[in-house]
DRENTORMI-76184 format. One record per residue: residue number from 1; x, y, z of N, C-alpha, C in turn. Coordinates in steps of 0.02 Angstrom, whole numbers. Each point is the difference from the previous one (the first is absolute). Layout:
<pts>
PT   num     n.c1     n.c2     n.c3    ca.c1    ca.c2    ca.c3     c.c1     c.c2     c.c3
PT   NUM        X        Y        Z        X        Y        Z        X        Y        Z
...
</pts>
This chain:
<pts>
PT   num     n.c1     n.c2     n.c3    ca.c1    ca.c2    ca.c3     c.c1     c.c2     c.c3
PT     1      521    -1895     1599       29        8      -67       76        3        5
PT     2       28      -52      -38       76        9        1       29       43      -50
PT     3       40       60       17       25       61      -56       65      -31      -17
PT     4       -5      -30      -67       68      -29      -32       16       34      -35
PT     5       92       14       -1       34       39      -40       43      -37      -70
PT     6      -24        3      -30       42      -25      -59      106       25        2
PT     7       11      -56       -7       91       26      -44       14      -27      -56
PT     8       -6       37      -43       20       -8      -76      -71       15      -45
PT     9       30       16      -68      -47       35      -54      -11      -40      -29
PT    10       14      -73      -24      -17      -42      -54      -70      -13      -16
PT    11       13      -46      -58      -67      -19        1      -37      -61       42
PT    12       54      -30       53      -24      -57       51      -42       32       47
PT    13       26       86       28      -24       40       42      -63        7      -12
PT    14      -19       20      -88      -62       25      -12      -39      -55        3
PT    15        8      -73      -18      -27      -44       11      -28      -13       80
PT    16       42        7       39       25       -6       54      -85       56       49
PT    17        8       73      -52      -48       40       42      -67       -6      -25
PT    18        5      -43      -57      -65      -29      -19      -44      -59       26
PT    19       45      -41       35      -13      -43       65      -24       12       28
PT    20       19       73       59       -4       12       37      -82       11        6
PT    21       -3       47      -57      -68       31      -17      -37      -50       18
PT    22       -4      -61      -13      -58      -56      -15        8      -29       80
PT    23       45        5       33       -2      -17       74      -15       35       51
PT    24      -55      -30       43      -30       44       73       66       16       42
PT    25      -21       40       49       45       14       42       73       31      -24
PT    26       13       24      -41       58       13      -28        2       50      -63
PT    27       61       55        0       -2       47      -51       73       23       -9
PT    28        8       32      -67       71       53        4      -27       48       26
PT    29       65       32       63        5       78       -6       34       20      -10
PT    30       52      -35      -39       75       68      -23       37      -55      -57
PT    31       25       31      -29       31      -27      -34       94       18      -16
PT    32       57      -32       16       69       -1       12       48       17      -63
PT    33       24       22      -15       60       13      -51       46       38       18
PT    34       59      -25      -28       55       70       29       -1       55      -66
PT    35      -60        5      -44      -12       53      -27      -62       17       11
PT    36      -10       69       25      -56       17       25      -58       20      -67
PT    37       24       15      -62      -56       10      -59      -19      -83        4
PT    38       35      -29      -15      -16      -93      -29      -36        1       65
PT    39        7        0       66      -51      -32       46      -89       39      -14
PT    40       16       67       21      -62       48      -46      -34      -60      -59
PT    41       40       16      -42      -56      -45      -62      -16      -51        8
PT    42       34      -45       46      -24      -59       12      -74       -4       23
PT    43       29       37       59      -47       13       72      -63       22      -31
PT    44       -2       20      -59      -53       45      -31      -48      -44      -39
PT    45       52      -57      -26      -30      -44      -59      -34      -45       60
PT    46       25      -39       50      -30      -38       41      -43       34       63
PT    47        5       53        2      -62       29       45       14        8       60
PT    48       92        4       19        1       24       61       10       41       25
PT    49      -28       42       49        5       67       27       72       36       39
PT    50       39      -57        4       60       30       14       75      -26      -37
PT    51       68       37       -7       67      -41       -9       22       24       39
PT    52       67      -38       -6       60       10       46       73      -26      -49
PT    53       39       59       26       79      -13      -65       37      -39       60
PT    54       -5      -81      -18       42      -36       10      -32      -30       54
PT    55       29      -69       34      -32      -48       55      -11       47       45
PT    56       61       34       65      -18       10       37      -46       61       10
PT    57      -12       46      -50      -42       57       17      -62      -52      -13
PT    58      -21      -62      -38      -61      -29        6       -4      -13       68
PT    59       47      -40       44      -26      -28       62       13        4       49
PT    60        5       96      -15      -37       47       69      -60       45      -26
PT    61      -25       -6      -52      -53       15      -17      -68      -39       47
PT    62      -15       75       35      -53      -34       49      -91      -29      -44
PT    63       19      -18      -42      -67      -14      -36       36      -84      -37
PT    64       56      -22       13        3      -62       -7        7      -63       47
PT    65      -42      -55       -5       -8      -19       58       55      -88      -29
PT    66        5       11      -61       46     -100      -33       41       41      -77
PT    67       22      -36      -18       41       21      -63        4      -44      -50
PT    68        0       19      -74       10      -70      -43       59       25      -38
PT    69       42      -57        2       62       30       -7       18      -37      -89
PT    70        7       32      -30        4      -17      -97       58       33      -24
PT    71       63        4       32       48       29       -4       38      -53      -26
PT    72       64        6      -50       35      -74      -24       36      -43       58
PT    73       10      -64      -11       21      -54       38       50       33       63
PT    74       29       19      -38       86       18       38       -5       50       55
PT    75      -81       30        7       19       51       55      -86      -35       40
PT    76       -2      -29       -7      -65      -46       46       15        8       85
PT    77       60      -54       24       24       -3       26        4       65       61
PT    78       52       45      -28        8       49       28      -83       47       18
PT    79      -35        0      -63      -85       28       15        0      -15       65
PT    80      -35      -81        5      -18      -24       51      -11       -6       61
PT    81       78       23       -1       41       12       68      -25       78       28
PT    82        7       33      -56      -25       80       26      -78       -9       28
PT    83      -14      -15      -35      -94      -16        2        0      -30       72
PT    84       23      -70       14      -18      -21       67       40       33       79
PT    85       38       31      -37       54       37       51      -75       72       10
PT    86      -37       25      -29      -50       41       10      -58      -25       11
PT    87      -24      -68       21      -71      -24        1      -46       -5      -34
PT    88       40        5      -59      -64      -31      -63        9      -51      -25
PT    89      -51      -35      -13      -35      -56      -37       49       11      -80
PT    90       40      -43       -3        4      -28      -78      -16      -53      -55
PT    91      -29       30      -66      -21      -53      -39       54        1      -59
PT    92       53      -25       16       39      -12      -67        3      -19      -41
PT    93       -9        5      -82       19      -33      -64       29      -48       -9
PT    94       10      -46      -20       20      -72      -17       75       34      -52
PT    95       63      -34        2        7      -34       55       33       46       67
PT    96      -47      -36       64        4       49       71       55       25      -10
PT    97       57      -25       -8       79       21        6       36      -42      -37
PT    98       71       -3       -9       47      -35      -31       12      -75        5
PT    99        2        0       76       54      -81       38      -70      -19       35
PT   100       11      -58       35      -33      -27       45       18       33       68
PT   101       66       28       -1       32       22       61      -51       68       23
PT   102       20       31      -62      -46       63        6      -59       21       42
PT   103      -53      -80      -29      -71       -5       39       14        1       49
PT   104       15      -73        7       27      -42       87        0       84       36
PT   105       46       56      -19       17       41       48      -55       61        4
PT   106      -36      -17      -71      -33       74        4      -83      -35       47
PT   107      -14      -71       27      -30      -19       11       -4        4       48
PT   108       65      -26       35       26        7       76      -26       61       12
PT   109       25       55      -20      -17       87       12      -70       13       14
PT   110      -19      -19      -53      -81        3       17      -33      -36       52
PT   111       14      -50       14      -42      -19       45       48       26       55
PT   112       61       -7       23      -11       52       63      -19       58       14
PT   113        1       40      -54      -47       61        3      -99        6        0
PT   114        6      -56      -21      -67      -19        3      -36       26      -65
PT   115       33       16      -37      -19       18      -63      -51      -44      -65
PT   116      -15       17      -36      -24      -69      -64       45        9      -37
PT   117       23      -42      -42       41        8      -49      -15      -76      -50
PT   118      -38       23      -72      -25      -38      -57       30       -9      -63
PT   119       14      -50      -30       18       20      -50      -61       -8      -61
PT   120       -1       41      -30      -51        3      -61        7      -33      -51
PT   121       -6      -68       15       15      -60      -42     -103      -23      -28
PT   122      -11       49      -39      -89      -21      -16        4      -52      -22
PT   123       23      -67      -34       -3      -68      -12      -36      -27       66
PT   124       58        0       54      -42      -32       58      -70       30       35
PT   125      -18       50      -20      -57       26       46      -54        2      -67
PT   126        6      -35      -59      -40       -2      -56      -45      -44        5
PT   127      -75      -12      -23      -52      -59        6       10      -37      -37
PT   128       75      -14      -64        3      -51      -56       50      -31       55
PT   129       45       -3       31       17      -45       32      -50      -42       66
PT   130      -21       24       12      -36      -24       44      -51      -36      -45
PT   131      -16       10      -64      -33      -36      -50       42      -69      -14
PT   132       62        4        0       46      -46      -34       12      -45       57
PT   133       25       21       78      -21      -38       68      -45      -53       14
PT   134      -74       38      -43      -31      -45       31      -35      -51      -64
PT   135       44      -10      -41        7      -39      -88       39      -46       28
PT   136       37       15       43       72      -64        3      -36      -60       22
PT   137      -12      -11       49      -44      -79       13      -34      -45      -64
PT   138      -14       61      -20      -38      -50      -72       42      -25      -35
PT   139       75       46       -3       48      -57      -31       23      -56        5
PT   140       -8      -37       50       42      -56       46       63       37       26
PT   141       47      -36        3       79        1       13       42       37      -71
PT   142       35       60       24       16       47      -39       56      -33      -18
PT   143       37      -14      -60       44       11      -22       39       37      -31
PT   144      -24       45      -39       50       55      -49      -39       76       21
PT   145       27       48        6      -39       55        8       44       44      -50
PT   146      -23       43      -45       31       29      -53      -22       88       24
PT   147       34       16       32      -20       88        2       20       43      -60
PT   148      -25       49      -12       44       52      -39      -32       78        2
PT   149       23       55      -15      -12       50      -31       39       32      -32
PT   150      -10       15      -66       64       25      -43      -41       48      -43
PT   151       23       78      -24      -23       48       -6       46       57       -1
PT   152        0       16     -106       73       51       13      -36       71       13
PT   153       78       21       18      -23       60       35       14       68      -61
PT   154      -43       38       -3       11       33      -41       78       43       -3
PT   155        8        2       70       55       23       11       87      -33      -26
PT   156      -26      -71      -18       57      -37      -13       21       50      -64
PT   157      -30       27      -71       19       45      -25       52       44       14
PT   158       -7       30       61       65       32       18       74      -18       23
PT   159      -18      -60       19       51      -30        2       61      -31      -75
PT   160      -57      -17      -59        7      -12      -42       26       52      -38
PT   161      -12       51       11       28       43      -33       68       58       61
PT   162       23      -55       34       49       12       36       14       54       40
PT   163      -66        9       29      -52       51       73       -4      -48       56
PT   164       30       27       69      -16      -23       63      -56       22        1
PT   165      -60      -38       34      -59       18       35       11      -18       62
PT   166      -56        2       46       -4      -21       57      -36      -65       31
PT   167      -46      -22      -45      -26      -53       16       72      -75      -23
PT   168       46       26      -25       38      -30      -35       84       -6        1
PT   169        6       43       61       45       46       58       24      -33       50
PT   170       56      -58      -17       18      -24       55       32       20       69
PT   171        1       71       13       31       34       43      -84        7       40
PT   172      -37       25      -51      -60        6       52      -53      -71        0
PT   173       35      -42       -5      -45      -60       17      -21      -45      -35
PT   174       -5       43      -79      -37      -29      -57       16      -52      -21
PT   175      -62      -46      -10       36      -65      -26      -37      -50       -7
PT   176      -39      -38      -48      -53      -21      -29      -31      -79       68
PT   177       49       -7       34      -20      -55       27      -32       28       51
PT   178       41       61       15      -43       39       85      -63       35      -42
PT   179        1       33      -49      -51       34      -45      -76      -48        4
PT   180        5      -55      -33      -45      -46      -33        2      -64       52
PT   181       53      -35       -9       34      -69       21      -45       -9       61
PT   182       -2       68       75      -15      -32       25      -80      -14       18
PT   183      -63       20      -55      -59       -5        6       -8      -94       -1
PT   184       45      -31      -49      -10      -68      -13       34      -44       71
PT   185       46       42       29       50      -43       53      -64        5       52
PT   186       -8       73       25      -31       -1       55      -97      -50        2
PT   187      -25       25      -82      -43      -55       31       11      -82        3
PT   188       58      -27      -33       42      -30       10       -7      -37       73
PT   189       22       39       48       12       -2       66      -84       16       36
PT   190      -25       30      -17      -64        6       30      -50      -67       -7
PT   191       18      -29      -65      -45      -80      -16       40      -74       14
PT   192       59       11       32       22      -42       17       61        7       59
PT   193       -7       52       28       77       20       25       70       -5      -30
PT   194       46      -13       40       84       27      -34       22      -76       -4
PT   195       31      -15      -72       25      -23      -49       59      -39       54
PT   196       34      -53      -15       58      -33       40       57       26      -30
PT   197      -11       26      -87       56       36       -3      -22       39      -67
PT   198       21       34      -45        6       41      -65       63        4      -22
PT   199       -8       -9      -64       45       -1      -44      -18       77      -56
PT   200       41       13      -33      -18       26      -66       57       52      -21
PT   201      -35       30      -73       49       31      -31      -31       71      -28
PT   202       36       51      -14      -27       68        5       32        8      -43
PT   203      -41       33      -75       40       25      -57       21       73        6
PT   204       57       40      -14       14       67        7      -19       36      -54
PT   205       27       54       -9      -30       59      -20       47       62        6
PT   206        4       42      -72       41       51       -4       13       40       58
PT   207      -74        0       34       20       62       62       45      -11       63
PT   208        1      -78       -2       48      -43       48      -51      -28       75
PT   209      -41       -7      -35      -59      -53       42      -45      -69      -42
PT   210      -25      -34       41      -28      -64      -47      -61       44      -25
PT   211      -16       -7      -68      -61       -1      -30      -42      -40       -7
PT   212        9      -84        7      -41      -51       -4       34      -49       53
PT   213      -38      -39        9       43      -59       32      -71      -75        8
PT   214       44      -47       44      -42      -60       20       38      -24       48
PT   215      -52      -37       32        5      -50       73      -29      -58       12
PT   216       14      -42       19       -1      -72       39      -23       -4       59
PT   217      -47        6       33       10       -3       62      -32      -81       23
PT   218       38      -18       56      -15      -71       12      -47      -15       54
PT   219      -32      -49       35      -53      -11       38       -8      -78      -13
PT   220      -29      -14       69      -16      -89       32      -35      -16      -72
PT   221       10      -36      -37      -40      -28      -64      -38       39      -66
PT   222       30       58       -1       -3       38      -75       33       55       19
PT   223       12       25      -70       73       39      -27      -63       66       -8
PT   224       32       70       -8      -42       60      -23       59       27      -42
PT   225      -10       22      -32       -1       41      -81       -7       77        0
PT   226       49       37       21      -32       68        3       39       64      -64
PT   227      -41       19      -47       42       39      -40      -32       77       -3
PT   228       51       43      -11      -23       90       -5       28       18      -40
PT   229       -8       69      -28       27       29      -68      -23       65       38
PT   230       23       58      -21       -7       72      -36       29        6      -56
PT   231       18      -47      -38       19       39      -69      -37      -36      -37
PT   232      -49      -64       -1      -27      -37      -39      -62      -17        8
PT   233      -44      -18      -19      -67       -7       26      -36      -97      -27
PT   234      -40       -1       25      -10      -67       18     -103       14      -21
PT   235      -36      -62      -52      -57       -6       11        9      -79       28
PT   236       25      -24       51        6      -84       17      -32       18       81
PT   237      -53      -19       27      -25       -9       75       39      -36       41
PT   238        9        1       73       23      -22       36      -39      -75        9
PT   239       21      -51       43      -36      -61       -9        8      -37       67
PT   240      -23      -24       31       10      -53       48      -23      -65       -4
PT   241       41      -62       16      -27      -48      -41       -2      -61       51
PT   242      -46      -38       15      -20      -36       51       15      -92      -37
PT   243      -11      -18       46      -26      -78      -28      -51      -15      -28
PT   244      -74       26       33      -57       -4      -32      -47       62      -34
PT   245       58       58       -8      -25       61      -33       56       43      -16
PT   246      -16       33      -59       67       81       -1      -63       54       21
PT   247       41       47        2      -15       55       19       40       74      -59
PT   248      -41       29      -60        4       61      -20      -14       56       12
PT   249       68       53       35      -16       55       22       20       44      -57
PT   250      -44       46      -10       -2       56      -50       61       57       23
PT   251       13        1       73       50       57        2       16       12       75
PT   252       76      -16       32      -16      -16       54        1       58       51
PT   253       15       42      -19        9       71       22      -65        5       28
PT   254      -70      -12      -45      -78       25       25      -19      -68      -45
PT   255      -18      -38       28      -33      -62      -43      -83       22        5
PT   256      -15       -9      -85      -67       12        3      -30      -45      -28
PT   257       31      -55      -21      -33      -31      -56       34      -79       21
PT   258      -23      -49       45       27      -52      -23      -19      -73      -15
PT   259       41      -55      -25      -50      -48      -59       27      -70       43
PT   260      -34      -26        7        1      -55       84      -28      -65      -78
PT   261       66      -44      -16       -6      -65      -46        2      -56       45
PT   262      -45      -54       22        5      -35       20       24      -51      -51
PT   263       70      -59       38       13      -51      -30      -64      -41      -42
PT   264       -2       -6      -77      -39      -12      -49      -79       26        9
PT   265       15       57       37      -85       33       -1      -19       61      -44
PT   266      -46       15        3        3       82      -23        8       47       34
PT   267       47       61      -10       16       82       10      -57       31       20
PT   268        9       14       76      -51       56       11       40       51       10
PT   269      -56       68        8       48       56      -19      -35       51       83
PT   270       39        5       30        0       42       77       28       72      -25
PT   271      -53       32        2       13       87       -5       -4       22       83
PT   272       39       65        0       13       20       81      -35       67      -10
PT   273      -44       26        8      -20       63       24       56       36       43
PT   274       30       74      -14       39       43       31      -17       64      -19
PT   275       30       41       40       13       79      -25       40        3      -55
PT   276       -2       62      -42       40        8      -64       53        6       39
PT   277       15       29       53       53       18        8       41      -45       44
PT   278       28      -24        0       52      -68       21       22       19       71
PT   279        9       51       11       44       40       61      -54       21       47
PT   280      -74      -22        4      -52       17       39       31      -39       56
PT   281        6      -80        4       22      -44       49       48       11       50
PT   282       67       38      -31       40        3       69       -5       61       31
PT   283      -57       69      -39      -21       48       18      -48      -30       73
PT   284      -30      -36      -16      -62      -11       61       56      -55       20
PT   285       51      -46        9       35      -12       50       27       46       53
PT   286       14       49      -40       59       39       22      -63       53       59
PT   287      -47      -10       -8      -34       44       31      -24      -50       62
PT   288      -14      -53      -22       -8      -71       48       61       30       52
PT   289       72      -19      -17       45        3       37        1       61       48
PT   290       -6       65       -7      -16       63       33      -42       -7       46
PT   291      -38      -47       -9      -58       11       61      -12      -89       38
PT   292       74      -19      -40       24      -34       74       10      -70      -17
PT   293      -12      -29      -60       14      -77      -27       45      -12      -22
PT   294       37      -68       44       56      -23       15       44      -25      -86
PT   295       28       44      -15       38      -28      -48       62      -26      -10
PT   296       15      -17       40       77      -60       10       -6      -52      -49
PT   297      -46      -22      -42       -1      -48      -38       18       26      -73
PT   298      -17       68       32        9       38      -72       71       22      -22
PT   299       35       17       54       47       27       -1       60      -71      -15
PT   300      -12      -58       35       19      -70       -1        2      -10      -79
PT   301      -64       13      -48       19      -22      -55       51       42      -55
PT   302        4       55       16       38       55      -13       68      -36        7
PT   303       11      -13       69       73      -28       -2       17      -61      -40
PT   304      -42      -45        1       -6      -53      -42        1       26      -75
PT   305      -32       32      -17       12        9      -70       87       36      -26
PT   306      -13       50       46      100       32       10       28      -37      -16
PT   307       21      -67       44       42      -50        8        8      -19      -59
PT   308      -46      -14      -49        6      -43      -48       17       39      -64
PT   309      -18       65       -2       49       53      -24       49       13       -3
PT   310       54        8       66       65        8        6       23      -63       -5
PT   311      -26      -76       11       45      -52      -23       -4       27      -77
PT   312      -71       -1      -29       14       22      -96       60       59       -7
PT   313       10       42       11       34       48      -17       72      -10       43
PT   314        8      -42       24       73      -24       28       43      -14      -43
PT   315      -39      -50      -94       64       -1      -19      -15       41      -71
PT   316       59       28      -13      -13       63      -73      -30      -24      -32
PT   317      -16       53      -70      -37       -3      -43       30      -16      -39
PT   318      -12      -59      -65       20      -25      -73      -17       66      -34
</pts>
């Protein structure tokens, strides 16, 4: 049984220990805050028997054996480092860290320590991509691939009414393309690998981060289409579109639903059986990885997706 310690109170965490629940081999035993009532209630609502005020009293807590780290963007990084500098297993929140540089180094670390280190990107470890994978052949030769997820955040409110939040906090990371952007980039990169180049443009936002944006990304004989929002919301599916078929995905984050048109045929409709809970997948990766499966491919697409991030966010926001 692996004793995982949660860092952070949100509601990704609680999601996060509701995963857990539904996965063998694996449990919370403590739960992290640098306020010790907020970890208590947490710890209480999700069912774990122990906290700890702040990272490092979690990981010398002899009842944790990996960590999931749900702390904002801007202090990932530094986590990491503590975590593998002590021999635990990390499963980090999307996005892993800031830069590409970041990984590259927090990757390096880990593997000479011999550590795991994941990022908790549930798109890729979801059964709707692997649904959508194995749809592509039926298309012929891909030409256009249209990603998206766009979805305001309730929180944009505060901004609107001229409140820093944190999801929205460019000091701590916030920022709709690393937020959202990169569920569409990275499976992006998982159904076809990395792009020859990206283009795009990132709309700003009172708090002084992009709130919406779009991208271009280019490839040997079709273009991809990638757009995100937190301040706006979207009923339009993602699409992939072949020579001799498209392809309608209902949502690319967890595709459950998608509608396979053959050139002048009729629409069949491919439903994906999953867990309610979206975050079951890189829970049972992440437990895969602990007991010893090679994830360099994983970590590879991580950087790949980075890359194409910090070229987006290289040039300001309109």
């Amino acid at each position: 049984m692996i004793r995982i310690g949660i860092v952070g109170t949100s509601s990704i965490s609680e999601r996060f220990a509701e995963a857990v629940a539904i996965v063998e081999g694996i449990g919370v035993s403590r739960v992290a805050s640098r306020d010790a009532e907020r970890a208590r209630s947490f710890a209480d609502r999700v069912g774990a028997p122990g906290v700890a005020v702040g990272l490092d009293d979690l990981l010398v807590a002899p009842d944790v054996d990996a960590v999931y780290l749900a702390s904002p963007n801007a202090v990932h990084a530094a986590q990491i480092t503590s975590a593998v500098d002590a021999g635990i297993p990390v499963l980090v929140e999307k996005p892993a860290v800031l830069t590409t540089g970041e990984w590259e180094a927090a990757v390096a670390h880990a593997r000479r320590r011999g550590v795991v280190l994941l990022e908790a990107m549930r798109t890729a470890y979801d059964p709707g991509l692997s649904a959508v994978r194995a749809a592509l052949p039926a298309l012929g030769t891909v030409r256009r691939v249209s990603l998206r997820y766009e979805k305001r955040s309730a929180r944009y409110d505060e901004v609107l009414a001229g409140r820093q939040t944190n999801i929205f906090d460019p000091r701590l990371g916030g920022s709709a393309l690393r937020d959202l952007g990169v569920y569409p980039l990275h499976a992006l990169v998982r159904l076809f690998g990395e792009p020859h180049a990206v283009h795009g443009v990132r709309v700003g936002i009172g708090s002084g981060t992009d709130g919406l944006g779009s991208a271009l990304a280019v490839y040997e004989g079709f273009v991809a289409d990638i757009a995100w929002s937190k301040i706006t919301d979207t009923s339009l599916p993602s699409e992939i579109q072949g020579e001799d078929a498209s392809l309608l995905i209902d949502a690319i984050d967890a595709p459950r639903r998608l509608v396979l048109t053959p050139r002048g045929g009729v629409p069949s409709v491919i439903t994906v059986p999953a867990d309610d809970n979206p975050m079951v997948g890189e829970v049972r990766r992440f437990v895969d990885a602990v007991e010893g499966a090679d994830v360099t491919d994983d970590q590879d697409c991580t950087a790949t997706t980075l890359r194409l991030v910090d070229a987006l966010l290289d040039r300001p926001v309109v």
